[in-house]
C-alpha positions as CSV (number, residue, x, y, z in Angstrom):
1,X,37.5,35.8,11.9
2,X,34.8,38.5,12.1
3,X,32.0,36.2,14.4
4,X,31.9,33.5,11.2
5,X,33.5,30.9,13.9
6,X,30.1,31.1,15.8
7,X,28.7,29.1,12.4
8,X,31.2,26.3,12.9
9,X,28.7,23.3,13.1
10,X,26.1,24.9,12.0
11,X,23.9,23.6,8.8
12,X,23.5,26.2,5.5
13,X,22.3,26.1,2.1
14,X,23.3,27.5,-1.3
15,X,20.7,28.1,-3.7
16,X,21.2,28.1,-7.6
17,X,18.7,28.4,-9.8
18,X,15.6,25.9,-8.4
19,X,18.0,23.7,-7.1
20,X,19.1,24.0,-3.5
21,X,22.1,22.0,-2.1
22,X,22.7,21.8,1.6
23,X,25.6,20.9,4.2
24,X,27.2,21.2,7.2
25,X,29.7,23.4,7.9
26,X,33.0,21.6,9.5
27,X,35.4,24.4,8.8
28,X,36.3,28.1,9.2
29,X,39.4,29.9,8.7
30,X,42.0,30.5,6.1
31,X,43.3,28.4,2.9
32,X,46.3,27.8,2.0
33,X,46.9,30.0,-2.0
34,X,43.7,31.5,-0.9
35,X,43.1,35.2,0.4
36,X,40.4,35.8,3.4
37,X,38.3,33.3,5.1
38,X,37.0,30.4,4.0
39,X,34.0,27.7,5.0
40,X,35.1,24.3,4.5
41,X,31.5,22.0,3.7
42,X,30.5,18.9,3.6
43,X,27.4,18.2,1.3
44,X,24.5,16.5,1.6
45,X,24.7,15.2,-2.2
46,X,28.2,14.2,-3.3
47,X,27.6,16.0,-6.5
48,X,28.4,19.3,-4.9
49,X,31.7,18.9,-3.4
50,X,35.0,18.7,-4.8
51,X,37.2,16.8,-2.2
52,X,36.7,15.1,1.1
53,X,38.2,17.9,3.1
54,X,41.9,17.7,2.0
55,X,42.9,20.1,-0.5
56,X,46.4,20.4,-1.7
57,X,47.8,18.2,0.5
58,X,46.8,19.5,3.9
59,X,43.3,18.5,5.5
60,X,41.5,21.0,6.6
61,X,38.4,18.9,7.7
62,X,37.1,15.2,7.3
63,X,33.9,14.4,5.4
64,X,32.1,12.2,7.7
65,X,30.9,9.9,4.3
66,X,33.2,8.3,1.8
67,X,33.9,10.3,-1.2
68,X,33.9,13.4,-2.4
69,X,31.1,15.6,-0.4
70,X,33.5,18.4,1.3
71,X,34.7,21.8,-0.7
72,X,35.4,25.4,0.1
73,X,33.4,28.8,0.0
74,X,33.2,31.7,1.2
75,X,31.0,32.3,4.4
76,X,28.7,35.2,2.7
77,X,27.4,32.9,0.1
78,X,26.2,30.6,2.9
79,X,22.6,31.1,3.7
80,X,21.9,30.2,7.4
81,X,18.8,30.3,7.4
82,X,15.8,31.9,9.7
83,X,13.8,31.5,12.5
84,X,10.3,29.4,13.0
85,X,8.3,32.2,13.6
86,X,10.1,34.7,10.3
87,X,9.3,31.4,8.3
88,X,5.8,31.4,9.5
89,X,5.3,35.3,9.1
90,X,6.9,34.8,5.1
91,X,4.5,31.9,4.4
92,X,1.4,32.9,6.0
93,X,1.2,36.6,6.4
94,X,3.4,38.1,4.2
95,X,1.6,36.0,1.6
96,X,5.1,35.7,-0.7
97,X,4.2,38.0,-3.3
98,X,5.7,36.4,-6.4
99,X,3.4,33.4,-5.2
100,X,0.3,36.3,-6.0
101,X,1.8,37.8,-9.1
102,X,1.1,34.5,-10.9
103,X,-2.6,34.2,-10.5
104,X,-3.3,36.2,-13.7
105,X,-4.5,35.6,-16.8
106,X,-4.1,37.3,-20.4
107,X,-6.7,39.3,-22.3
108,X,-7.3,39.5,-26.0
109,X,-5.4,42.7,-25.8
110,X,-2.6,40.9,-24.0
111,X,-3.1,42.7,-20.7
112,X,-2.9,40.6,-17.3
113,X,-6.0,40.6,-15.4
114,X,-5.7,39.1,-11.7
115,X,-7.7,36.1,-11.1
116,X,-9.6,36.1,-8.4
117,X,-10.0,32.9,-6.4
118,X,-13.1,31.8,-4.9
119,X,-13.1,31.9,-1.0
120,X,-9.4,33.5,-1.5
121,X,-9.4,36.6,1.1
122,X,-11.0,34.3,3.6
123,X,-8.4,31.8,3.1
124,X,-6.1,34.6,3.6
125,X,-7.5,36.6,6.6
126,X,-7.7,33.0,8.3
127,X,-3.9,32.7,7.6
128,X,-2.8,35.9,8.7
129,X,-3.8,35.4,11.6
130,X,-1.5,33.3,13.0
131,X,-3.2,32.5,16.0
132,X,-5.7,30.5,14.1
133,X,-3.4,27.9,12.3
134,X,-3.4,24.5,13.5
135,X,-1.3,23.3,10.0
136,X,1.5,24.5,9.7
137,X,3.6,23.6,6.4
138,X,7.7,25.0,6.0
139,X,9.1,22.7,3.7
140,X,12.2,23.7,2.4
141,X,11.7,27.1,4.1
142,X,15.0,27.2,5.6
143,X,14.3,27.2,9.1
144,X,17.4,26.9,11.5
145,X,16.2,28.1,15.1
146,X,13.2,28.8,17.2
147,X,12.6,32.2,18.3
148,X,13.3,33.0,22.0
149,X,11.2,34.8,25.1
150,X,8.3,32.4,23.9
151,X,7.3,34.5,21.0
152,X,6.4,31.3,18.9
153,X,3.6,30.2,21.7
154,X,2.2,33.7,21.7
155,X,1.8,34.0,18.2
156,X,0.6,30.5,17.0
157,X,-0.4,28.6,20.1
158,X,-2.9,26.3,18.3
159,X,-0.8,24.5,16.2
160,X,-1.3,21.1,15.4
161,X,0.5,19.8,12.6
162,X,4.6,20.9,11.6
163,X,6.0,20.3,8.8
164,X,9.6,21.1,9.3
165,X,11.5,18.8,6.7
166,X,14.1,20.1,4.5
167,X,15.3,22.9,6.5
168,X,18.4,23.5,8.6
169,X,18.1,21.9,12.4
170,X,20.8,20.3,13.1
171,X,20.0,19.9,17.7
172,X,17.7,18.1,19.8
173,X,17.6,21.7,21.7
174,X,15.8,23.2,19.1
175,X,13.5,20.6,18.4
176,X,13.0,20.4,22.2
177,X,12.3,24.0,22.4
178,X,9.2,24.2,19.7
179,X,7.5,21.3,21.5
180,X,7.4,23.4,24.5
181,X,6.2,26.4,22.9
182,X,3.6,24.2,20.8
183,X,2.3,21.5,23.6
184,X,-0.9,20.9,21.2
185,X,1.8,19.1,18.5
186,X,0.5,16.0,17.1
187,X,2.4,15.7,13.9
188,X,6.0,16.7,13.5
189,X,7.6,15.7,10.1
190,X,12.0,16.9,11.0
191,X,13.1,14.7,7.5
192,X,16.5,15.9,6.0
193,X,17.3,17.7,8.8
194,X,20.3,16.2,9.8
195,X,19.9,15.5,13.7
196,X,23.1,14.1,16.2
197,X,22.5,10.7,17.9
198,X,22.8,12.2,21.8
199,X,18.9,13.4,22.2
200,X,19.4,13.6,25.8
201,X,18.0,17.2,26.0
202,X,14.7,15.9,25.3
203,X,12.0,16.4,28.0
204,X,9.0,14.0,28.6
205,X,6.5,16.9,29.6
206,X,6.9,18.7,25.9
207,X,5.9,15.9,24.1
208,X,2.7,14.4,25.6
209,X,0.2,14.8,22.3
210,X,3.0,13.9,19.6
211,X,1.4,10.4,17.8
212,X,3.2,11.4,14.6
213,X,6.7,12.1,14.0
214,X,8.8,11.4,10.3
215,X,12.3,11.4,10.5
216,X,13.2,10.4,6.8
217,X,16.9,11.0,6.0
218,X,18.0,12.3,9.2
219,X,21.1,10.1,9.5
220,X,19.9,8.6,12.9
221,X,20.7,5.6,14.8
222,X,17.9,3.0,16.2
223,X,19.4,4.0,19.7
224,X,18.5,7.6,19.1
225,X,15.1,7.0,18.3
226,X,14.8,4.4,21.1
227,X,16.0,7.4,23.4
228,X,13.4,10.0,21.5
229,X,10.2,7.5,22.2
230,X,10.9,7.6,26.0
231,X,9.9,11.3,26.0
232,X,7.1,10.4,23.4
233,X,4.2,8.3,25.3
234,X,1.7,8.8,22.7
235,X,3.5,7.7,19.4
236,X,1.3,5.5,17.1
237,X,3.2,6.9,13.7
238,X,6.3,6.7,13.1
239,X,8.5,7.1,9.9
240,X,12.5,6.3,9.5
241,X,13.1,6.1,6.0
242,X,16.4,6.6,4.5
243,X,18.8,6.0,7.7
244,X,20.4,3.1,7.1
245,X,19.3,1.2,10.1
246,X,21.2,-1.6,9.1
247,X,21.8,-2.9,12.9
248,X,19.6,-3.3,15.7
249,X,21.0,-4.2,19.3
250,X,19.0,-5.5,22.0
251,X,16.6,-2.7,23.4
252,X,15.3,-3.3,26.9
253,X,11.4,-2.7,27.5
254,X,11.0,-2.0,23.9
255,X,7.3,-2.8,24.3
256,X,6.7,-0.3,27.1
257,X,8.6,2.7,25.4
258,X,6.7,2.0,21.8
259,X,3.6,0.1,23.4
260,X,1.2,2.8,21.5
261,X,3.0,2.7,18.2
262,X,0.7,1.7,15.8
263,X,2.6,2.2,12.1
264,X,6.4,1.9,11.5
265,X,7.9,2.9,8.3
266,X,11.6,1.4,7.5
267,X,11.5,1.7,3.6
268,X,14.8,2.1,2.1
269,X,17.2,0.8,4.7
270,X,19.5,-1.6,3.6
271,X,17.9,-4.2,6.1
272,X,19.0,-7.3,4.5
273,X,17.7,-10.1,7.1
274,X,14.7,-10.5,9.2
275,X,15.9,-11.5,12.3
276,X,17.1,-7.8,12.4
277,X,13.2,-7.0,12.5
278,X,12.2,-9.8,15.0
279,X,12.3,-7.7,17.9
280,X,9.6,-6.2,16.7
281,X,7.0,-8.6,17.1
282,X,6.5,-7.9,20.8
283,X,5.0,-4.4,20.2
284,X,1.9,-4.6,21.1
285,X,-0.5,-2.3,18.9
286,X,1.4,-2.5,15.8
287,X,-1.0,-3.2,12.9
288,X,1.3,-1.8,9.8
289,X,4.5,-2.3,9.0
290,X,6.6,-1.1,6.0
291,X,9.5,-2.2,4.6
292,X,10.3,-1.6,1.2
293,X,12.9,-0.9,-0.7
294,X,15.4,-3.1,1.2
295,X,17.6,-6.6,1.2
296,X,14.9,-9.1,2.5
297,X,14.9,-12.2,1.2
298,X,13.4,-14.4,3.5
299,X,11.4,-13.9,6.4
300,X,10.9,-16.4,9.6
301,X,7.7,-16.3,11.8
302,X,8.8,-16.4,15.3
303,X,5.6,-15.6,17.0
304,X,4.3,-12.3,18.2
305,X,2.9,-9.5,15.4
306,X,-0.2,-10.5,16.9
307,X,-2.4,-7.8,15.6
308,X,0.0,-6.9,12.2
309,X,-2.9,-6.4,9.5
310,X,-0.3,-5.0,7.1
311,X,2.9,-5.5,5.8
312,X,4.7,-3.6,2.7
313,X,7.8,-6.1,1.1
314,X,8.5,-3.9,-2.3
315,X,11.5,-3.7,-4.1
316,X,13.0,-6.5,-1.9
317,X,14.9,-9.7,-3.0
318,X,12.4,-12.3,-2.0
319,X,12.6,-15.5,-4.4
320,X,11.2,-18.3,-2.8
321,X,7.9,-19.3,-1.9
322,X,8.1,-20.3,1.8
323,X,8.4,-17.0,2.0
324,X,5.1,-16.6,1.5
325,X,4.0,-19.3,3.4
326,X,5.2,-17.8,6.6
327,X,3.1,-14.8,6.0
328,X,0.2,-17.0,6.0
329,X,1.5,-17.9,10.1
330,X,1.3,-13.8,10.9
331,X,-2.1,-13.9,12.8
332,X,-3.7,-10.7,11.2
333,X,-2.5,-10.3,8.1
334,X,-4.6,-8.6,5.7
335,X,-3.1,-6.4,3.7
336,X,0.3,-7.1,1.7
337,X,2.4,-5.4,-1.1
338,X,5.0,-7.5,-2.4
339,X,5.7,-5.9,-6.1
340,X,9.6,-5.0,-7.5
341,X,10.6,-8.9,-5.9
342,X,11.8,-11.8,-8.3
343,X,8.6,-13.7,-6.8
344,X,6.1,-11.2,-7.8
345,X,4.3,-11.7,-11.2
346,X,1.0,-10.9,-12.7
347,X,0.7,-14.9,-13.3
348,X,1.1,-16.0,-10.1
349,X,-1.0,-13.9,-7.8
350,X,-3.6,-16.5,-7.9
351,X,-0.9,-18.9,-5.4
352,X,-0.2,-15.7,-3.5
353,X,-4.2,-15.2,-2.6
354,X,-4.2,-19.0,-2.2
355,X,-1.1,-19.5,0.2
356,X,-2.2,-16.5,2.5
357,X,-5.7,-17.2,4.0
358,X,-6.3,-14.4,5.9
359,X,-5.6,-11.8,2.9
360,X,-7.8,-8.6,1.9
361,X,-5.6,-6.6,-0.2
362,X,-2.7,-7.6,-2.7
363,X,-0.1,-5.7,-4.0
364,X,-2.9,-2.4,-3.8
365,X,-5.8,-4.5,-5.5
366,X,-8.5,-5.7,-2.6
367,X,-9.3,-9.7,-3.4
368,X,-12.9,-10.5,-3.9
369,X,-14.6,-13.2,-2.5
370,X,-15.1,-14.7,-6.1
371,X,-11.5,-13.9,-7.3
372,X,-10.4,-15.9,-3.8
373,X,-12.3,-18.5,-4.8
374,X,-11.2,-18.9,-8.6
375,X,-7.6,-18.4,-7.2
376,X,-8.0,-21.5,-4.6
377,X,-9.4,-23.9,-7.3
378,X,-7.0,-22.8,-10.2
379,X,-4.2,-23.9,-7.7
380,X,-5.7,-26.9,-6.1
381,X,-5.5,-28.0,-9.6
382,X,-2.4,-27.4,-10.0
383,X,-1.3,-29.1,-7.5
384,X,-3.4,-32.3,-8.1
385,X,-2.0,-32.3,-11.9
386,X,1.2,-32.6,-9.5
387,X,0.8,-35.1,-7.7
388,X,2.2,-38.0,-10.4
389,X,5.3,-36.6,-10.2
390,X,6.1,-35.8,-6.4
391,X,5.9,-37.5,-3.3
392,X,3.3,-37.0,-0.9
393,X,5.8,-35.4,1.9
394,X,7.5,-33.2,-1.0
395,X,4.3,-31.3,-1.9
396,X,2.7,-31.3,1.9
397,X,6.0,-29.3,2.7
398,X,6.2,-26.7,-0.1
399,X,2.5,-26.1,-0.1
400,X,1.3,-26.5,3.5
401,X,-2.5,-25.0,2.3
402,X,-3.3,-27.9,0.5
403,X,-5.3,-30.2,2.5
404,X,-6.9,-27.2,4.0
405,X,-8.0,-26.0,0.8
406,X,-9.3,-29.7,-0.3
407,X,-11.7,-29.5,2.8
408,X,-12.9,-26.1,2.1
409,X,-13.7,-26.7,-1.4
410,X,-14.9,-30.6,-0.8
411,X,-12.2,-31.7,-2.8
412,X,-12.0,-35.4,-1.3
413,X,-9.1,-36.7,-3.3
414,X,-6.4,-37.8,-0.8
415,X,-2.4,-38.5,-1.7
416,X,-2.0,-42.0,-2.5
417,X,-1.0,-44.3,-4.8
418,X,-4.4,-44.4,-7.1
419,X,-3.9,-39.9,-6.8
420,X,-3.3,-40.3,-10.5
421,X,-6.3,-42.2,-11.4
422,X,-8.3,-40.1,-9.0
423,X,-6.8,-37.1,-10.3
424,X,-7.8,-38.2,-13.9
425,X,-11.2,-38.8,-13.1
426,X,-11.9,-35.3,-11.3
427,X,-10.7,-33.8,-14.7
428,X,-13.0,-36.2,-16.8
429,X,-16.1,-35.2,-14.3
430,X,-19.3,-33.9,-16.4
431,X,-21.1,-30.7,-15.5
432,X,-24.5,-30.6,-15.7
433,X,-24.4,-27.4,-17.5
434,X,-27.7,-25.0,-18.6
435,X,-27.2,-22.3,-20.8
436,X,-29.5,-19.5,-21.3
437,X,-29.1,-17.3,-24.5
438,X,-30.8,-13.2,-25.0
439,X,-29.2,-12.9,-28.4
440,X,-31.5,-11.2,-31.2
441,X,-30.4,-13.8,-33.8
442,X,-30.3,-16.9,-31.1
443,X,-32.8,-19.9,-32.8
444,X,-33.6,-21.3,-29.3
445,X,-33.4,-19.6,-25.4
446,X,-32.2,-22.6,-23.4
447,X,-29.9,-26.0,-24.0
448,X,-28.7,-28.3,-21.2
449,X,-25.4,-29.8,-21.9
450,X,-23.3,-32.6,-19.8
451,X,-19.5,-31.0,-20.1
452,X,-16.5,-32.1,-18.8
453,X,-14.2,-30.4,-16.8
454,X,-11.5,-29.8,-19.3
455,X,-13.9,-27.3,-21.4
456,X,-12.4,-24.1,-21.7
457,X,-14.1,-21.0,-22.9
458,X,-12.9,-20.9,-25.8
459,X,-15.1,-24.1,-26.5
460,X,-17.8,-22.6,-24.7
461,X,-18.0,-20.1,-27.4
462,X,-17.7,-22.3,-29.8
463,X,-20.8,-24.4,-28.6
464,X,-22.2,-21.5,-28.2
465,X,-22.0,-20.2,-32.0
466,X,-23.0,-23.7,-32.9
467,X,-26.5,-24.1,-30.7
468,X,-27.4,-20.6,-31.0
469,X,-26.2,-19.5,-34.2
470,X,-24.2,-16.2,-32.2
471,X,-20.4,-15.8,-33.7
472,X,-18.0,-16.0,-31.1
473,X,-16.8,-12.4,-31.5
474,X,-20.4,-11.3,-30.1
475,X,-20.8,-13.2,-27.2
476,X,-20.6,-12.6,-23.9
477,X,-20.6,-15.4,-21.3
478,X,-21.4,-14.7,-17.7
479,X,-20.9,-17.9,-15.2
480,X,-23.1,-18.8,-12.1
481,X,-22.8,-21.5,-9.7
482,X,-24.9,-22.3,-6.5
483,X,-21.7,-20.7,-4.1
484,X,-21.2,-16.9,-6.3
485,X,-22.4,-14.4,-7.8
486,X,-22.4,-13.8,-11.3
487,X,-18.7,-14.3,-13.2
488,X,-17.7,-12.8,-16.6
489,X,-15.7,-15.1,-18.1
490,X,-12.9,-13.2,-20.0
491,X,-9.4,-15.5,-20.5
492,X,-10.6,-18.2,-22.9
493,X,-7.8,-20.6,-21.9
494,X,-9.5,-21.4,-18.3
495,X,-11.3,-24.4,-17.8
496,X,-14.2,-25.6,-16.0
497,X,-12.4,-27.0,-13.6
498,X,-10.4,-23.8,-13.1
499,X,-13.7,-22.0,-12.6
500,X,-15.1,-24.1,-10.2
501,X,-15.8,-26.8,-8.2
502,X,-19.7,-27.0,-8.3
503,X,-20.8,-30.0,-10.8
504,X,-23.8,-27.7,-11.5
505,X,-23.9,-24.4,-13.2
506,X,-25.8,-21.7,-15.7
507,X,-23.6,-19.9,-18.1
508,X,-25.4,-17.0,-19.5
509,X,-25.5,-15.6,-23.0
510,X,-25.4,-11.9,-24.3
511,X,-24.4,-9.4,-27.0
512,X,-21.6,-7.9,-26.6
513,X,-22.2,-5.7,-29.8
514,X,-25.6,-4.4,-27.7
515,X,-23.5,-4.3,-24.5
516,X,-20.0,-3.2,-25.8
517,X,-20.4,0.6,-24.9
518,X,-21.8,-0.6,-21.7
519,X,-18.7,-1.6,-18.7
520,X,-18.7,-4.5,-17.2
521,X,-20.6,-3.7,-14.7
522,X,-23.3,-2.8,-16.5
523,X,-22.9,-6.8,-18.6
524,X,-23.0,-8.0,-15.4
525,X,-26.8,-6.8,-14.5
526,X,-28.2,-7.8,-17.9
527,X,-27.1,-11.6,-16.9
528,X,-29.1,-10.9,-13.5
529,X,-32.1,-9.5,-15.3
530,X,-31.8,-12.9,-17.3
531,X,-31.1,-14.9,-13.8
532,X,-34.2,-13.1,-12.3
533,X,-36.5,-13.6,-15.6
534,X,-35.5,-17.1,-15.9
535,X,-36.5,-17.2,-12.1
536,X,-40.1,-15.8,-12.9
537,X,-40.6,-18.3,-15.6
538,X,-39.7,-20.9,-13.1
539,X,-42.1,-19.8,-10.7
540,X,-44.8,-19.1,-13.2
541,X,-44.4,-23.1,-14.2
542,X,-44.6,-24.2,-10.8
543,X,-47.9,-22.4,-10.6
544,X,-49.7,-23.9,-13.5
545,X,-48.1,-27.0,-12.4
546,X,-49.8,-26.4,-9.1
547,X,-53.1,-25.7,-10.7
548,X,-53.1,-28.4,-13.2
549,X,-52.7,-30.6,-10.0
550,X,-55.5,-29.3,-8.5
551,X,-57.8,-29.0,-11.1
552,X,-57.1,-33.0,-11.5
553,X,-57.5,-33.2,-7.6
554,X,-61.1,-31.3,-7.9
555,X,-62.2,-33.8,-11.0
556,X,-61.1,-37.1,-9.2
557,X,-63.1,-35.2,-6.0
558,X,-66.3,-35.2,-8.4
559,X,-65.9,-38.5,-9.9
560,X,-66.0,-40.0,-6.5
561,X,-69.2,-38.1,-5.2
562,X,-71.8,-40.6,-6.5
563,X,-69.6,-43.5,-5.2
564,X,-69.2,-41.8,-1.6
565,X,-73.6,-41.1,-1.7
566,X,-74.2,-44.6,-2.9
């Protein structure tokens, strides 16, 4: 078969256009009808192929996938790739010349003049020289093998970083044989390279500085990367997206061979329960764990994740909300993405904030100590609007927060049979409210108003417009209690009592046609140059106060002299 059946096994790639499809090649020899000899494929994308291996009746192969991935070419218009080192030379020294052709730009006489980058020959004496890179970046650069008699550590010895994904490896012996030729690796990205399960090959010693390795989409098996970490003492990273690692078995010592892993990625796996996951709570140093993109929908807290700060549940199934409330038990927690599930809606991140203590960020938005605080008092009164209509037990056990939340916000009402009236009257409770106006066509600068807790912003402005003559399209209202900073107050449905829980507060005034090319950042200083000139005033009145006292100190003091000399 003229030396093709030495590429039996072996992985190739087609290129057509800009698209490049790739396979594995599971066949070589004649077809039936057909003349010569022929390389039977199976394709990474089912798209390509035409059968499953069996054509006209007789099978010649068997696609290891369902469906139609497998058909038949001939073995010249296979491409099988290079070496790691021609790869390196094409990228880095050779420069690829059609990547230099395009820096150009036209003339007014339509003539191409070559751009000249800033800093570019550096940049490219410092990659020629291959003995300097410490990145090294062969994405889709069709690298099958590693050169032999050591060329690769004699020509780039210092690198660092490999990226490696998209090529054609398909053995453990050739990833084995760059991390002894490279023993400064830290960071080794193989994705869709399509790797065997037996790793045994692996040694221990080449390994020692790897903390990063990515194997997205290489088709591997947990007990294959179990096997991998043993030779792997320094991994903290570690990324296995796309492999379907549906099933876990029982892995012995699992916290000894990953006890440095710090980050696990699992994203798209078709994980569909938890308990598939629980082993993982014994690892040690594991602060982030992501796993998106899967069939989770609900999670248990078993103990362990002691030091988990992050967690990533997109595009999962989750529905319910004790859900939630068992990521409140994770000790650590800080950090939690939870968009693309039927739980997750702009209207109800207020209960997420409020049913995880612990939290930082949400869902890629960090959570401010004020927006905490308006969260945990819009749902406390939600719940007490609740509590007519459920028993006590019922809405301890769907929201376990609550009674917590009462003490940290001095919210005394208890569950009991007067909740109702209790309820009522929190609602009904005044606020001894001062309001300071810096409008231009304000009539007065100050007003002190007793409000009740149902008052929503909306009335606000409307007061407003009414005791200052300011129309409601104009103003801008900036909220301070004793406990926060100041608050713009922007959705004119919320209430007092949504806003807080302090019975005494300042709502500020201002413009917003002097202040509406300014953001709100720049609103919110103008209140404080209010707050701090309201402040001055107060202190200037507490002076003359205190010299009008002692002035009448002084003239009681001379009245009494003839009195005290008698």
């Amino acid at each position: 078969m003229d030396g093709w059946d030495t590429c039996l096994g072996r992985r190739a790639q087609v290129r057509r256009g800009e698209e490049v499809d790739r396979g594995t090649v599971l066949y070589i020899g004649p077809v039936d009808g057909k003349k010569g000899i022929w390389a039977g494929v199976e394709w990474d994308r089912p798209c390509r192929g035409k059968h499953n291996g069996t054509y006209h009746g007789h099978t010649y192969f068997r696609c290891r996938k369902p469906g139609k991935y497998g058909s038949f070419l001939r073995p010249e218009a296979l491409d099988f790739g290079v070496t790691l080192l021609q790869a390196i030379r094409n990228k880095y020294v050779e420069m690829e010349t059609e990547r230099t052709q395009e820096m150009y730009v036209h003339t007014v006489s339509e003539k191409k003049v070559h751009v000249q980058l800033v800093g570019e020959n550096q940049v490219k004496q410092l990659q020629s020289n291959t003995a300097e890179l410490q990145r090294v970046y062969l994405h889709g650069k069709r690298v099958s093998s590693v050169d032999q008699d050591r060329e690769v550590a004699e020509s780039v010895p210092n690198v660092k970083e490999l990226d490696l994904s998209s090529n054609l490896i398909n053995d453990w012996e050739t990833v084995d044989q760059l991390a002894d030729e490279l023993r400064h690796l830290t960071l080794l990205d193989l994705s869709n390279n399509m790797l065997p399960q037996n790793c045994a090959c692996l040694s221990g010693e080449h390994f020692q500085n790897l903390s990063v390795v990515v194997l997205n989409k290489c088709e591997i098996e947990w007990n294959t990367v179990y096997e991998a970490a043993h030779c792997m003492p320094n991994l903290q990273e570690l990324h296995l997206c796309e492999n379907e690692l549906q099933d876990t078995e029982f892995l012995p010592n699992i916290d000894h061979v990953f006890s440095n892993l710090r980050r696990l990625n699992l994203d798209d796996n078709m994980i569909d329960d938890w308990s598939k996951l629980d082993w993982l709570k014994c690892l040690p140093n594991l602060e982030a764990l992501q796993v998106s993109g899967n069939k989770l929908s609900e999670i248990r807290y078993t103990g362990g994740f002691m030091v988990l700060k992050s967690l990533m549940l997109a595009r999962n199934e989750i529905t319910e909300w004790n859900v939630i409330d068992e990521l409140n038990m994770f000790p650590q927690l800080e950090e939690l993405r939870i968009t693309n599930n039927p739980i997750s809606t702009e209207d109800n991140r207020f209960e997420m904030v409020s049913r995880i203590s612990k939290l930082k960020v949400l869902n890629g938005s960090c959570i401010s100590e004020r927006e905490r605080k308006d969260s945990e008092i819009k749902y406390l009164r939600m719940l007490l609007e609740r509590q007519s209509s459920v028993s006590n037990d019922a809405l301890l056990k769907d929201h376990p927060r609550f009674e917590e939340l009462k003490t940290v916000h001095k919210i005394e009402h208890q569950l009991n049979t007067t909740a109702t009236l209790r309820n009522e009257s929190l609602k009904q409770s005044l606020y001894q409210t001062t309001i300071y106006c810096e409008c231009s066509r304000s009539v007065c600068d100050k007003v002190k108003k007793n409000l009740p807790g149902t008052t929503t912003v909306a009335k606000l402005k409307m007061m407003c417009e009414r005791l200052f003559k300011v129309p409601q399209p104009e103003q801008q209202l900036q909220l301070k209690d004793s406990g926060s900073s100041l608050y713009c107050l922007a959705e004119e449905d919320r209430t007092l009592s949504m806003l807080t829980t302090e019975f005494e507060i300042e709502i500020f005034v201002c413009e917003v046609n002097r202040l509406s090319m300014l953001d709100e950042q720049a609103a919110t200083q103008r209140a404080r140059e209010l707050l701090e000139s309201r402040q001055l005033e107060q202190v200037a009145e507490e002076m003359a106060e205190a010299q009008k006292e002692r002035r009448e100190s002084h003239r009681l003091a001379i009245r009494g002299q003839p009195t005290s000399q008698k």
